[in-house]
N, C-alpha and C positions, 0 to 999 in steps of 0.2 A: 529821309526816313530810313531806320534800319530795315532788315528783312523780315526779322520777326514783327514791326509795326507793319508793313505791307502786307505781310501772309494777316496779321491779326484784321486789319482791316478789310480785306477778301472774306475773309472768312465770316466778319460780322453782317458784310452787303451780302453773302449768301444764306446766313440764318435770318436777316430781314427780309429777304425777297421771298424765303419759306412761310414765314407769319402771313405776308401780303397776298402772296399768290400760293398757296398749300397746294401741295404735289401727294397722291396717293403715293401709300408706302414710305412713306419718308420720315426718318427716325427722328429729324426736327420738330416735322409736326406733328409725330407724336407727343411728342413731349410741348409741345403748346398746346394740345389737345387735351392734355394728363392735368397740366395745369401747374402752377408755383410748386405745391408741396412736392409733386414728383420732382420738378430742376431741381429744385433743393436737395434731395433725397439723394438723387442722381450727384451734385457736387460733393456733398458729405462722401456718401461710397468712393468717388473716383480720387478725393482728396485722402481718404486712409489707404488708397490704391498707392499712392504715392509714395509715402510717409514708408507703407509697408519695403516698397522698392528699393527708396532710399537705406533702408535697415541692412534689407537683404546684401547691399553695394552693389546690387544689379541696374547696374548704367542704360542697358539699351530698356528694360524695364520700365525703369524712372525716366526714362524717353519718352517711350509709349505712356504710361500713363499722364505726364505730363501734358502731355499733347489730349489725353481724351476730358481732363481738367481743366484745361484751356479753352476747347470747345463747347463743354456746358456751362462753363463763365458765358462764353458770351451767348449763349441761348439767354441766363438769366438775365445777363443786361438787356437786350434786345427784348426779351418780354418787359423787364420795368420802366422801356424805355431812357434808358443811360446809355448815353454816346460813349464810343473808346477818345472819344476827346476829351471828354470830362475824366476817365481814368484815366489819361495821360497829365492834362494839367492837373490833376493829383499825383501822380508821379515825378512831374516836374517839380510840385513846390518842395517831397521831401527830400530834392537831391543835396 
């Protein structure tokens, strides 16, 4: 597995261990708390976040933001329960 599947998968067993076991203070379970329309809300913003970066051609930007779009993906899967398996063999088949 590459590095980005290993960090993504870390990362998805710690926004599900936040759903399971909710930690005060913790901006995951905020946002399981907020409920679907906030993740959503939250991925719209942080995906024009992007887009704006990429414009800019500001690289470590489009870094960062990529990386905080990557992490409320996978809040959203983990709350609709969808595995990053299931978006990998979707990724698999369009190769």
């Amino acid at each position: 597995m590459s590095r980005i599947g290993e960090i993504m998968d870390e990362l998805y067993q710690v926004v599900q261990d936040r759903r399971d076991n909710p930690q005060e203070g913790s901006y995951t379970n905020y946002l399981f708390d907020k409920g679907l329309d906030k993740i959503c809300k939250k991925i719209g913003e942080e995906a024009a976040e992007v887009i704006i970066a990429a414009k800019n051609q500001d690289a470590a930007e489009l870094t960062y933001e990529t990386g905080d779009l990557l992490y409320h993906l996978c809040v959203l899967l983990v709350a609709q329960n969808v595995s990053l398996d299931a978006v990998y063999e979707e990724l698999r088949k369009r190769r």
